[in-house]
Backbone atoms as SQL, in Angstrom:
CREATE TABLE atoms (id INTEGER PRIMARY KEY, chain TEXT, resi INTEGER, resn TEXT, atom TEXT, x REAL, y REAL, z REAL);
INSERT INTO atoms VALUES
  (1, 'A', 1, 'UNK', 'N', 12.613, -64.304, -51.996),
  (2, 'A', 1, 'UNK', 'CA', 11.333, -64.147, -52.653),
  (3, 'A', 1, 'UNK', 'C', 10.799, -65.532, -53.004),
  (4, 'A', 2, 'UNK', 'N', 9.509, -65.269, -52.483),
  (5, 'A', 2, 'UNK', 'CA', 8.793, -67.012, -52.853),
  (6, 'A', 2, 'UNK', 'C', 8.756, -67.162, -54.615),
  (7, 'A', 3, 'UNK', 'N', 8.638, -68.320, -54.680),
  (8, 'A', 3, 'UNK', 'CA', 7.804, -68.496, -56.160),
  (9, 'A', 3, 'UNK', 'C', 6.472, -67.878, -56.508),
  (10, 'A', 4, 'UNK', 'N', 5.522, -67.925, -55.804),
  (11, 'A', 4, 'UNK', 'CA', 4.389, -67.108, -55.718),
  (12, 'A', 4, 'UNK', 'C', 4.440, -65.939, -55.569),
  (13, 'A', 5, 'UNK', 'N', 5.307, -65.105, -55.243),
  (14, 'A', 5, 'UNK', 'CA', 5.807, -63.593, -54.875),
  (15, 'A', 5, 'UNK', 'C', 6.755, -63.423, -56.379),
  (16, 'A', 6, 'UNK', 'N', 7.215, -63.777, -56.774),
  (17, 'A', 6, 'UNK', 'CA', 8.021, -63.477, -58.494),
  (18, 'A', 6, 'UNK', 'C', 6.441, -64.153, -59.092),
  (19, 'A', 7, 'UNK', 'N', 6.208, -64.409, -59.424),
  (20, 'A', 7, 'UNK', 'CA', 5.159, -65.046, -60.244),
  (21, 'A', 7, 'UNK', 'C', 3.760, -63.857, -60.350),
  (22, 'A', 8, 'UNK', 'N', 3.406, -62.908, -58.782),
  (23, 'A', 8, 'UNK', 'CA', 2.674, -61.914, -58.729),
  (24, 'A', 8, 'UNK', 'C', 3.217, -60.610, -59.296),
  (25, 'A', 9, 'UNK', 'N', 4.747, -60.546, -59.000),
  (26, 'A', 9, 'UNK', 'CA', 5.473, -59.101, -59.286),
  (27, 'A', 9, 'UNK', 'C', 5.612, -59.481, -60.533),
  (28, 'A', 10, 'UNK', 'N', 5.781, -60.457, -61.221),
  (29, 'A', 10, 'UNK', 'CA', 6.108, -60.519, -62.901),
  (30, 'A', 10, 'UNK', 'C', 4.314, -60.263, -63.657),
  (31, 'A', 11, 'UNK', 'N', 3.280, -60.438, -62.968),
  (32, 'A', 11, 'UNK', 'CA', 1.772, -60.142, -63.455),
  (33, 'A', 11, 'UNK', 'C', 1.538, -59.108, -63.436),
  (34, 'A', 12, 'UNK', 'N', 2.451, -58.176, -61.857),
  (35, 'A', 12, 'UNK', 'CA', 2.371, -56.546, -62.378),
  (36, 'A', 12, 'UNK', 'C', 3.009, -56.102, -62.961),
  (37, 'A', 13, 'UNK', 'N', 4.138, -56.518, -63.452),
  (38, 'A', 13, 'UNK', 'CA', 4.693, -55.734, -64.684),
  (39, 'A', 13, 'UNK', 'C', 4.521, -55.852, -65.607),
  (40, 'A', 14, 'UNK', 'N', 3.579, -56.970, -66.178),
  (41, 'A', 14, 'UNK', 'CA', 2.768, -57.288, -67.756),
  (42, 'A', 14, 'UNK', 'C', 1.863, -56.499, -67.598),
  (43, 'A', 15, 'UNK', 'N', 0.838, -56.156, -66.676),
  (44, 'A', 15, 'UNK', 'CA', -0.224, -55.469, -66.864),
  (45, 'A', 15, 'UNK', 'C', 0.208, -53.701, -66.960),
  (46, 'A', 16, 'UNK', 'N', 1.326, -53.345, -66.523),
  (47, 'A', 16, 'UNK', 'CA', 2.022, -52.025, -66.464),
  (48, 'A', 16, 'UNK', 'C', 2.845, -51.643, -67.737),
  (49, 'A', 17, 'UNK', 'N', 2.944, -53.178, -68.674),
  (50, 'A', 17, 'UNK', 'CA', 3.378, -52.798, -70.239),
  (51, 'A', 17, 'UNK', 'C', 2.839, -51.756, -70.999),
  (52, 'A', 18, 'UNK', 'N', 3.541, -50.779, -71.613),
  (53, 'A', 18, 'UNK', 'CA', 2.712, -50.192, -72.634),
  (54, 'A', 18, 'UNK', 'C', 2.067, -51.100, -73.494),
  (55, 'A', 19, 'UNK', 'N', 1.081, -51.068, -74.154),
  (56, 'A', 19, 'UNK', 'CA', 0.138, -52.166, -75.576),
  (57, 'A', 19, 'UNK', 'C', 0.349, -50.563, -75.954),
  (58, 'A', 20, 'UNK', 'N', 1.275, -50.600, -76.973),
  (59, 'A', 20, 'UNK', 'CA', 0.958, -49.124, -78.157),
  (60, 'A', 20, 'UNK', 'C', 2.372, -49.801, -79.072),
  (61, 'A', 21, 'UNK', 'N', 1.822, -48.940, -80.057),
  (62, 'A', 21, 'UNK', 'CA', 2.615, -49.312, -81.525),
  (63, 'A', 21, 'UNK', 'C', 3.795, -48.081, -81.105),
  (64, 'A', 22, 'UNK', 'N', 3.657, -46.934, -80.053),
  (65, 'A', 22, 'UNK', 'CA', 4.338, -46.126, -80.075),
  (66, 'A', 22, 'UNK', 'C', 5.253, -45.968, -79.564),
  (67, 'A', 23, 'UNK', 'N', 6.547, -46.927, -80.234),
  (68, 'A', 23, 'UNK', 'CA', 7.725, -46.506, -78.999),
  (69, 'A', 23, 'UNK', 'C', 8.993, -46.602, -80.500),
  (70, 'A', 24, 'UNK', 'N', 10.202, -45.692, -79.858),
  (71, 'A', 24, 'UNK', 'CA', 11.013, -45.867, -80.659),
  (72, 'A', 24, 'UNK', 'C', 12.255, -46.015, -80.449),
  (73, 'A', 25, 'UNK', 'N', 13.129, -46.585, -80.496),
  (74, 'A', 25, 'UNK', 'CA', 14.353, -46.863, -80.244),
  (75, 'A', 25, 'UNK', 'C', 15.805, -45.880, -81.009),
  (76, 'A', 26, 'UNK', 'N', 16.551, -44.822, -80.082),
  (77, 'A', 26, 'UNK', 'CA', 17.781, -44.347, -80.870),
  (78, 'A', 26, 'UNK', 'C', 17.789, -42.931, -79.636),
  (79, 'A', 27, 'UNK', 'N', 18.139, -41.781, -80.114),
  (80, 'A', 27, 'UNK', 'CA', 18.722, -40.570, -79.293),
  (81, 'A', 27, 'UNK', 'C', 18.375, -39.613, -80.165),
  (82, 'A', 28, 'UNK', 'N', 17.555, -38.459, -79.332),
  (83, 'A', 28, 'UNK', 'CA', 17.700, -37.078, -80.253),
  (84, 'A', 28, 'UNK', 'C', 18.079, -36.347, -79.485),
  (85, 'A', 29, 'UNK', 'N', 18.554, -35.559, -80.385),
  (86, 'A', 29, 'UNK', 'CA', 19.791, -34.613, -80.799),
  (87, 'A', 29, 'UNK', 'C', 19.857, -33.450, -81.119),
  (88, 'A', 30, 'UNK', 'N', 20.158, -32.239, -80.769),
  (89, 'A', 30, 'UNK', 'CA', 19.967, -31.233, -80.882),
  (90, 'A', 30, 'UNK', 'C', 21.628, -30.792, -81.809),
  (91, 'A', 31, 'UNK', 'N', 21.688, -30.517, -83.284),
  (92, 'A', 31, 'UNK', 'CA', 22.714, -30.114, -84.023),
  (93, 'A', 31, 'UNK', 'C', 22.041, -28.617, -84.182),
  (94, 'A', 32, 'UNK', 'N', 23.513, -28.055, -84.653),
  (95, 'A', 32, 'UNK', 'CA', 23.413, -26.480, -85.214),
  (96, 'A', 32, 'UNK', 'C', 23.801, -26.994, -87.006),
  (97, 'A', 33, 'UNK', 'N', 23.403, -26.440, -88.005),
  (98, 'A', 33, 'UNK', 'CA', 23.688, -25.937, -88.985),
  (99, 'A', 33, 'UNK', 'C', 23.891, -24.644, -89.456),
  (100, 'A', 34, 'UNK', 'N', 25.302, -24.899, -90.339),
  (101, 'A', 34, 'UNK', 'CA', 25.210, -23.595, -90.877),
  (102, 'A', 34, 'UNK', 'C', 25.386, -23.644, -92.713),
  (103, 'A', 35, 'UNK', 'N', 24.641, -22.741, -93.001),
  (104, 'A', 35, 'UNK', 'CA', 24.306, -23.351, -94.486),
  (105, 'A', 35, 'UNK', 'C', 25.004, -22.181, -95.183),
  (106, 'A', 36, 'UNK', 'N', 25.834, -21.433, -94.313),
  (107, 'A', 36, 'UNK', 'CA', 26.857, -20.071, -95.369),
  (108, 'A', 36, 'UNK', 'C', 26.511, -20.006, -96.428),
  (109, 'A', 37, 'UNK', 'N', 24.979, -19.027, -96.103),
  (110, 'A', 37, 'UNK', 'CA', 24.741, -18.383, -96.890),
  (111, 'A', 37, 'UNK', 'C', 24.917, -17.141, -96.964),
  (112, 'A', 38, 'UNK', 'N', 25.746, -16.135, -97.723),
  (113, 'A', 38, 'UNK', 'CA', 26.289, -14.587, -97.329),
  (114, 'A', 38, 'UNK', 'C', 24.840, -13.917, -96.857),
  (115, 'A', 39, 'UNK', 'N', 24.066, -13.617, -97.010),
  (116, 'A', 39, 'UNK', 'CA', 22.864, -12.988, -96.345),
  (117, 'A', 39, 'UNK', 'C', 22.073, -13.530, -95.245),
  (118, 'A', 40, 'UNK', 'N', 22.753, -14.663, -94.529),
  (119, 'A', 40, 'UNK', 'CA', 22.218, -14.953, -93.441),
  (120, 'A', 40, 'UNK', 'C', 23.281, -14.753, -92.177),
  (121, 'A', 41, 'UNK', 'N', 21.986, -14.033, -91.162),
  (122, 'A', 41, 'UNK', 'CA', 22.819, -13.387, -90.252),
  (123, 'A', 41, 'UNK', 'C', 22.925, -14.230, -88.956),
  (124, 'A', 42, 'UNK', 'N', 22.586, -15.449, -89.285),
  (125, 'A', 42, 'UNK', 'CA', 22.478, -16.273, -87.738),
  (126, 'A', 42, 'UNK', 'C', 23.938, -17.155, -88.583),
  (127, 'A', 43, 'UNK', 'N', 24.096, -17.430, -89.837),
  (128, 'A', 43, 'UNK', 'CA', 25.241, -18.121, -89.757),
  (129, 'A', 43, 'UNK', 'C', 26.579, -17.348, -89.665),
  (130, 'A', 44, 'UNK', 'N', 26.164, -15.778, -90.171),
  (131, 'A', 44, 'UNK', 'CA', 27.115, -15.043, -90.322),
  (132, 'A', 44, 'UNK', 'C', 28.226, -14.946, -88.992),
  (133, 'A', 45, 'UNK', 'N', 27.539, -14.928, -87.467),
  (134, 'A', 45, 'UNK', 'CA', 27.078, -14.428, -86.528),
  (135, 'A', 45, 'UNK', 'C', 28.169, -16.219, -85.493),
  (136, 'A', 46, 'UNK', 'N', 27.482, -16.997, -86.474),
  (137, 'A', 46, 'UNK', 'CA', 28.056, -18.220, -85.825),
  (138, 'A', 46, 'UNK', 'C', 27.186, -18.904, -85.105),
  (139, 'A', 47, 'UNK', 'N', 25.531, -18.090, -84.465),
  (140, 'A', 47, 'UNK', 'CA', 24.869, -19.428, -84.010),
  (141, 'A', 47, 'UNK', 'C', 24.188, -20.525, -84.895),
  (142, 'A', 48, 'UNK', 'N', 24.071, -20.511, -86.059),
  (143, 'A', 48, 'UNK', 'CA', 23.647, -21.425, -86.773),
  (144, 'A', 48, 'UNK', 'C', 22.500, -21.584, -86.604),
  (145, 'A', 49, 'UNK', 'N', 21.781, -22.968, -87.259),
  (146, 'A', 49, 'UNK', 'CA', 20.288, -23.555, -87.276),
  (147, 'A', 49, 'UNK', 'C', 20.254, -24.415, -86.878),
  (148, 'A', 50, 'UNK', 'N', 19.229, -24.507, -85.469),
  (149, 'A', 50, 'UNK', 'CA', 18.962, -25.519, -84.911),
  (150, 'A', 50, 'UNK', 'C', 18.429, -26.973, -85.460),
  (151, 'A', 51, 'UNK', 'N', 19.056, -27.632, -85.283),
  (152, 'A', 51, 'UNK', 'CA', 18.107, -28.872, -86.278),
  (153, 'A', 51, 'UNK', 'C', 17.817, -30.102, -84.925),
  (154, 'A', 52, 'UNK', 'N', 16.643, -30.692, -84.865),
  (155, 'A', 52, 'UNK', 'CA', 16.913, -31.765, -83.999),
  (156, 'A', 52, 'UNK', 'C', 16.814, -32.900, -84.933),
  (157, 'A', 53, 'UNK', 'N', 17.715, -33.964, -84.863),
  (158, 'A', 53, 'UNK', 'CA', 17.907, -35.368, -85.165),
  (159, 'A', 53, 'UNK', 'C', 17.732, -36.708, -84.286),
  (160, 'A', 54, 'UNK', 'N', 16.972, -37.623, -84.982),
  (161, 'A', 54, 'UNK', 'CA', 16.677, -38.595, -84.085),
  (162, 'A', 54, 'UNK', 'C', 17.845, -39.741, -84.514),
  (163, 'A', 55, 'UNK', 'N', 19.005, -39.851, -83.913),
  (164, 'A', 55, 'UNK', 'CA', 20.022, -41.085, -84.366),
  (165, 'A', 55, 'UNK', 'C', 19.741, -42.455, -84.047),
  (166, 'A', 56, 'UNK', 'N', 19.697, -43.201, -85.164),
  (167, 'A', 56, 'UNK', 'CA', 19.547, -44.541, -84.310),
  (168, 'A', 56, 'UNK', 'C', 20.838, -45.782, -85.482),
  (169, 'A', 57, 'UNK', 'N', 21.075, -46.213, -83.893),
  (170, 'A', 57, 'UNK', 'CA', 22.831, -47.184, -84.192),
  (171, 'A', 57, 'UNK', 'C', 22.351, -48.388, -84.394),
  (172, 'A', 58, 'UNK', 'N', 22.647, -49.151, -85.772),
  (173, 'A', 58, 'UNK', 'CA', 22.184, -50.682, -85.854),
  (174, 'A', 58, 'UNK', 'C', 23.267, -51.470, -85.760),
  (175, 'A', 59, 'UNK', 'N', 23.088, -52.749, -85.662),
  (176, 'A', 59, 'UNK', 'CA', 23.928, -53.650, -85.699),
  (177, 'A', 59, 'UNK', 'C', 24.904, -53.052, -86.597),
  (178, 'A', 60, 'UNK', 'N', 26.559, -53.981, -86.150),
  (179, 'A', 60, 'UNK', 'CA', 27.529, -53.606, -87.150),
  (180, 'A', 60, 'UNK', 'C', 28.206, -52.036, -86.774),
  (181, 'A', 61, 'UNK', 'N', 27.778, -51.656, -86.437),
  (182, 'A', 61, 'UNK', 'CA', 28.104, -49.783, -86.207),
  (183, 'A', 61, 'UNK', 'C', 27.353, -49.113, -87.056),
  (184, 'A', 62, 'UNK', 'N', 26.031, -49.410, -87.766),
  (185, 'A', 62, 'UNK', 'CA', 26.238, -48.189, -88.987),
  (186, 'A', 62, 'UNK', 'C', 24.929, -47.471, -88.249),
  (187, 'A', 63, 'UNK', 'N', 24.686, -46.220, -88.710),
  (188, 'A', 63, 'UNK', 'CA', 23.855, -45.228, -87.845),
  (189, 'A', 63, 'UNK', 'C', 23.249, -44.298, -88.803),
  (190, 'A', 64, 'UNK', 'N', 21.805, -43.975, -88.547),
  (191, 'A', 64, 'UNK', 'CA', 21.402, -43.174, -89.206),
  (192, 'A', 64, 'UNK', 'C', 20.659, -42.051, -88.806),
  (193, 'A', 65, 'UNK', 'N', 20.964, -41.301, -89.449),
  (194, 'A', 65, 'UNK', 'CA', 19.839, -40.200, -88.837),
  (195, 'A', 65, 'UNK', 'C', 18.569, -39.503, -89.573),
  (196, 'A', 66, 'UNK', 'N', 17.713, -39.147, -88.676),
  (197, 'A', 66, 'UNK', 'CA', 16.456, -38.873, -89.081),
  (198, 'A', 66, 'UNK', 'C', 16.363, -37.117, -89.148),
  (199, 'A', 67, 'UNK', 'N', 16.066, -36.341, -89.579),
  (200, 'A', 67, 'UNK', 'CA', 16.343, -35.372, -89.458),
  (201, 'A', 67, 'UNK', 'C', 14.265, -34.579, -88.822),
  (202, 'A', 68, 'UNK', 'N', 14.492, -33.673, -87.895),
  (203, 'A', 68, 'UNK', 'CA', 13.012, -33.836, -87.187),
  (204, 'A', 68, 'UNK', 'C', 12.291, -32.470, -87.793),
  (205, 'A', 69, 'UNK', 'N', 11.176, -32.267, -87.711),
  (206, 'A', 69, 'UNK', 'CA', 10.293, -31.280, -87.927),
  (207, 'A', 69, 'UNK', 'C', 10.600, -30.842, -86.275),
  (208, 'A', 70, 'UNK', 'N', 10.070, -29.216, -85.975),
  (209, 'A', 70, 'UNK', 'CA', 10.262, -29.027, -84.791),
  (210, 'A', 70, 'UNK', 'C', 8.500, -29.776, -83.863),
  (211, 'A', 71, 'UNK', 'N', 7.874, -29.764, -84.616),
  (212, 'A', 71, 'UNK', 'CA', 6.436, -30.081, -83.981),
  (213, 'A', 71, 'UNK', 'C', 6.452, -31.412, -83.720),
  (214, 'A', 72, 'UNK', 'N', 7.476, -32.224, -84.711),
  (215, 'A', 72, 'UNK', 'CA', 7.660, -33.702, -84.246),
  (216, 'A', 72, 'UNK', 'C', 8.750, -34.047, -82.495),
  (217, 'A', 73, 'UNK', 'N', 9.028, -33.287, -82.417),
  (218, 'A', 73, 'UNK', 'CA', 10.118, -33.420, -81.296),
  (219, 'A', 73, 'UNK', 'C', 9.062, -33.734, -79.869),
  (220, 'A', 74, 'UNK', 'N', 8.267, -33.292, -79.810),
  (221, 'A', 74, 'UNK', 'CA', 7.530, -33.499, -78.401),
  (222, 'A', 74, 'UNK', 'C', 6.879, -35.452, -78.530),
  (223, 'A', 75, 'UNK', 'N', 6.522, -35.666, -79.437),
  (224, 'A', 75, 'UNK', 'CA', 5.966, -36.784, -80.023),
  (225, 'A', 75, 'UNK', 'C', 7.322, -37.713, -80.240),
  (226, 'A', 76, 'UNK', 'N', 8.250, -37.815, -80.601),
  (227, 'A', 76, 'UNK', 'CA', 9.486, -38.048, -80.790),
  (228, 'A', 76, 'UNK', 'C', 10.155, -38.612, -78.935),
  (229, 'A', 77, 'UNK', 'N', 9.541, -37.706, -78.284),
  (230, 'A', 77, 'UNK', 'CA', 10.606, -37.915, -76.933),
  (231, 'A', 77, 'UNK', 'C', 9.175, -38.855, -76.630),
  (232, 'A', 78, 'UNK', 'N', 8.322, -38.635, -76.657),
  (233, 'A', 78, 'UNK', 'CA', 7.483, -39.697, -75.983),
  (234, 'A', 78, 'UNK', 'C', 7.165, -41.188, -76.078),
  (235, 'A', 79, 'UNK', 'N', 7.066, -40.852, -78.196),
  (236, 'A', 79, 'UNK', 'CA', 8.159, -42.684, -78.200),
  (237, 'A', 79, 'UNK', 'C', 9.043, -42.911, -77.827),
  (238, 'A', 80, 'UNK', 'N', 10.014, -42.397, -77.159),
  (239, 'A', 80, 'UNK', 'CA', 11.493, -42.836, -76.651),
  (240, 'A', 80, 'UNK', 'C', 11.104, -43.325, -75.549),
  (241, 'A', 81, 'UNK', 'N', 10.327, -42.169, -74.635),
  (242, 'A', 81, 'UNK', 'CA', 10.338, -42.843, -73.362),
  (243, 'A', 81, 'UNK', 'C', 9.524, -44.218, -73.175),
  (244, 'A', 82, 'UNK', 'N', 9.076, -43.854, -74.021),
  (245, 'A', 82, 'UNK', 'CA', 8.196, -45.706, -73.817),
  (246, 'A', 82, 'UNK', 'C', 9.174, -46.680, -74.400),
  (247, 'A', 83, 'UNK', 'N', 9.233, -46.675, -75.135),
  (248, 'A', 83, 'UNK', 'CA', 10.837, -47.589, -75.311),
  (249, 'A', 83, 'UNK', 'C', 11.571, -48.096, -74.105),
  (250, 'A', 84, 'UNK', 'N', 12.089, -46.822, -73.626),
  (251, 'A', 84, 'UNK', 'CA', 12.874, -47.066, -72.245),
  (252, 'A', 84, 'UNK', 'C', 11.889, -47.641, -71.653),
  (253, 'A', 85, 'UNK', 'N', 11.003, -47.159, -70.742),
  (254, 'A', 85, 'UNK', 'CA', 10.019, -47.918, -70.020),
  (255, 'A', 85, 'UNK', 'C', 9.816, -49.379, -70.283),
  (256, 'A', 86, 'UNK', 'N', 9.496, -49.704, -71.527),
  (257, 'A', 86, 'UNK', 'CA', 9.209, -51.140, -71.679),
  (258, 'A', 86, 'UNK', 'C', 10.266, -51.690, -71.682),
  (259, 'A', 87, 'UNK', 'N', 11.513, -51.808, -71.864),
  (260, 'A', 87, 'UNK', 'CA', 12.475, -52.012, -72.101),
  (261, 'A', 87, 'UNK', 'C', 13.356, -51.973, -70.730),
  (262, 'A', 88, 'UNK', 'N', 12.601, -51.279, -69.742),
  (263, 'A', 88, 'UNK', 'CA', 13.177, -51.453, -68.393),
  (264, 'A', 88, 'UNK', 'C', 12.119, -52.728, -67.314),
  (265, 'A', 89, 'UNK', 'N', 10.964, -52.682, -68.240),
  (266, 'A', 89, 'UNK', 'CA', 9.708, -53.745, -67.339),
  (267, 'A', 89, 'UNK', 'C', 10.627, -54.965, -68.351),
  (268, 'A', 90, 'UNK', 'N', 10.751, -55.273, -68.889),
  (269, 'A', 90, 'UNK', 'CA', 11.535, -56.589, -69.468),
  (270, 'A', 90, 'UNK', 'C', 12.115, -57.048, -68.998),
  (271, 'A', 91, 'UNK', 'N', 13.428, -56.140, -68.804),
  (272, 'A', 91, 'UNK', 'CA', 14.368, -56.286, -67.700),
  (273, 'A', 91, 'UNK', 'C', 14.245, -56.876, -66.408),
  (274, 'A', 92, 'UNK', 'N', 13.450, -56.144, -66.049),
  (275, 'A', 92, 'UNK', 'CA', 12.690, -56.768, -64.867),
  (276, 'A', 92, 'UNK', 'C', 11.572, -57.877, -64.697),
  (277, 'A', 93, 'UNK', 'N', 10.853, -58.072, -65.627),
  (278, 'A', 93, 'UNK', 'CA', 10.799, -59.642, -66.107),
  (279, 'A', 93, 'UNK', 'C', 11.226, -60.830, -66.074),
  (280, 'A', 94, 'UNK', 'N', 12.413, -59.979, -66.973),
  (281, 'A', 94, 'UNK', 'CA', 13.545, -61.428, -66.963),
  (282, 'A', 94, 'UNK', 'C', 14.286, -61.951, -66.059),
  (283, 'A', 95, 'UNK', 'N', 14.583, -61.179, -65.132),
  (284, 'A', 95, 'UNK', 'CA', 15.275, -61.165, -63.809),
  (285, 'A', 95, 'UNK', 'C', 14.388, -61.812, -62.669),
  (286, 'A', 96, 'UNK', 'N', 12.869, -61.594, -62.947),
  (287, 'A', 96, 'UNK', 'CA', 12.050, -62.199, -62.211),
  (288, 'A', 96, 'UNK', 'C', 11.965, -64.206, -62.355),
  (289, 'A', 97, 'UNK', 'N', 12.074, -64.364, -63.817),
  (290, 'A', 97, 'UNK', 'CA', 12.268, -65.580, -64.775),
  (291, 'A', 97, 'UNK', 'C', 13.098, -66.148, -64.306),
  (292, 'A', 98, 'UNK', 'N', 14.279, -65.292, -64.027),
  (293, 'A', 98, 'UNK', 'CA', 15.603, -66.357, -63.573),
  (294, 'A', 98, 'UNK', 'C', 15.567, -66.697, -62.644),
  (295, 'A', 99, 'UNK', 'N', 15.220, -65.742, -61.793),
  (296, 'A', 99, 'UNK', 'CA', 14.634, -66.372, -60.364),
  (297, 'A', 99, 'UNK', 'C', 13.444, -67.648, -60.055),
  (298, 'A', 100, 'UNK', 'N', 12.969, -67.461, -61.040),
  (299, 'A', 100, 'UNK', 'CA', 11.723, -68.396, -61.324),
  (300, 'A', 100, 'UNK', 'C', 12.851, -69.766, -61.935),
  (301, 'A', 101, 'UNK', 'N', 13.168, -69.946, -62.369),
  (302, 'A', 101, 'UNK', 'CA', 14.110, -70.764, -62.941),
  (303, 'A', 101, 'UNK', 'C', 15.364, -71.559, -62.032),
  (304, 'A', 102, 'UNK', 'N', 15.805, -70.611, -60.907),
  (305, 'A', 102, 'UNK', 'CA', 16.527, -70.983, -59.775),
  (306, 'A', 102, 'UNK', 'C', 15.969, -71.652, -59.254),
  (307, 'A', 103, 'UNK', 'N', 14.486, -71.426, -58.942),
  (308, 'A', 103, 'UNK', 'CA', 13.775, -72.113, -58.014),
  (309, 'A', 103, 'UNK', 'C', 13.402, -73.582, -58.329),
  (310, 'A', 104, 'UNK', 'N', 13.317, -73.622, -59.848),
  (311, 'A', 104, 'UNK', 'CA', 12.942, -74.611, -60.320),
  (312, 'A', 104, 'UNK', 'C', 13.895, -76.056, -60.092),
  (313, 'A', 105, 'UNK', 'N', 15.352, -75.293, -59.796),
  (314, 'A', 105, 'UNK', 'CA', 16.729, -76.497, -60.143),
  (315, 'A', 105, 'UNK', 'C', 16.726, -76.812, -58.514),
  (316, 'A', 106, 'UNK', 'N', 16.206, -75.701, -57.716),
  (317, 'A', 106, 'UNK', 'CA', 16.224, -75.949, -55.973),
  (318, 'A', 106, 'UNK', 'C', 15.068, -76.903, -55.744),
  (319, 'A', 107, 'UNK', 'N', 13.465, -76.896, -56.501),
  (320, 'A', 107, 'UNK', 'CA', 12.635, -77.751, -56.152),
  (321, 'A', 107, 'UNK', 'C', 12.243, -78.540, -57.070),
  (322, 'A', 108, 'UNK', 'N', 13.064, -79.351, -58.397),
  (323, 'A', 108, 'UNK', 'CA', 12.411, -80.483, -59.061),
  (324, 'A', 108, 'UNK', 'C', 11.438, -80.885, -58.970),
  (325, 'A', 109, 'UNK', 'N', 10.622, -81.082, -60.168),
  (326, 'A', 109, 'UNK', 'CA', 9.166, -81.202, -60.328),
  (327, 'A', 109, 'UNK', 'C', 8.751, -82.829, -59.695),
  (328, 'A', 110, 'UNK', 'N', 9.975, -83.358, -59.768),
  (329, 'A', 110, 'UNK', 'CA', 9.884, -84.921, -59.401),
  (330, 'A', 110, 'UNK', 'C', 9.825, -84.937, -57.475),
  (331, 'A', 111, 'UNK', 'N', 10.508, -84.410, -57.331),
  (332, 'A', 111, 'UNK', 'CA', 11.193, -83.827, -55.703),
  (333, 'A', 111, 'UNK', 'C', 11.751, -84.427, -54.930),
  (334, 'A', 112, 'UNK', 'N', 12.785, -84.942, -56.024),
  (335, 'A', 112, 'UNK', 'CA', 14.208, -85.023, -55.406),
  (336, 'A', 112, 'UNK', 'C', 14.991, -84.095, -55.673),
  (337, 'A', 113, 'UNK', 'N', 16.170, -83.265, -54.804),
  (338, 'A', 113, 'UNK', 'CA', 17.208, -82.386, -55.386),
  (339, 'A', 113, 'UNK', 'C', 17.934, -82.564, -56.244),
  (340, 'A', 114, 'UNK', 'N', 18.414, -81.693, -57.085),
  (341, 'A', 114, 'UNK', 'CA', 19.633, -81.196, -57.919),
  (342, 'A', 114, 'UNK', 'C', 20.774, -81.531, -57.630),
  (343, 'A', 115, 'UNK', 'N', 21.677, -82.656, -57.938),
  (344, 'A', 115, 'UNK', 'CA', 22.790, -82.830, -57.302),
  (345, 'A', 115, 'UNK', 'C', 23.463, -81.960, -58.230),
  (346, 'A', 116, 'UNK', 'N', 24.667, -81.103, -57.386),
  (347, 'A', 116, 'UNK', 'CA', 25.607, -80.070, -57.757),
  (348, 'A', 116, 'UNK', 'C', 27.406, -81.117, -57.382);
């Protein structure tokens, strides 16, 4: 890949960035609860209450969870996926960079080579 060819593919993946405040980083989760209560017949029964949780792991190990409304869950997966998404154009960014950066130690701005 030329320098001019990473330099075009790294302009389409800035312009293919999400620009939104909406992305979120962690895993949801689909838990059962059961809140044994003698007059309830879904715990009685053993399927429990669905709860979805959004977990998210910080530095250190410690982890927290968010506990979801069910109307939040559709809104919930869609900040995720943008997360991922941007978070996969980065990736690919940066990989474009290094390459951009290889090129740089192969053609010195002065233009003499890199002795290795």
């Amino acid at each position: 890949m030329t320098q001019e060819q990473a330099l075009r593919a790294r302009q389409r993946l800035l312009e293919r960035l999400p620009v939104t405040g909406e992305i979120l980083r962690g895993s949801l989760i689909e838990r059962r609860v059961f809140r044994h209560k003698s007059n309830c017949e879904k715990c009685a029964s053993g399927e429990g209450h669905p709860l979805n949780v959004l977990t998210v792991t910080y530095p250190g190990g410690r982890t927290r969870q968010f506990s979801l409304r069910a109307e939040l869950v559709p809104q919930v997966r869609r900040w995720l996926e943008n997360y991922k998404n941007l978070k996969e154009a980065l990736e690919e960014i940066c990989e474009l960079n290094h390459h951009l950066l290889r090129r740089e130690e192969e053609h010195p701005e002065n233009g003499a080579r890199k002795r290795r």
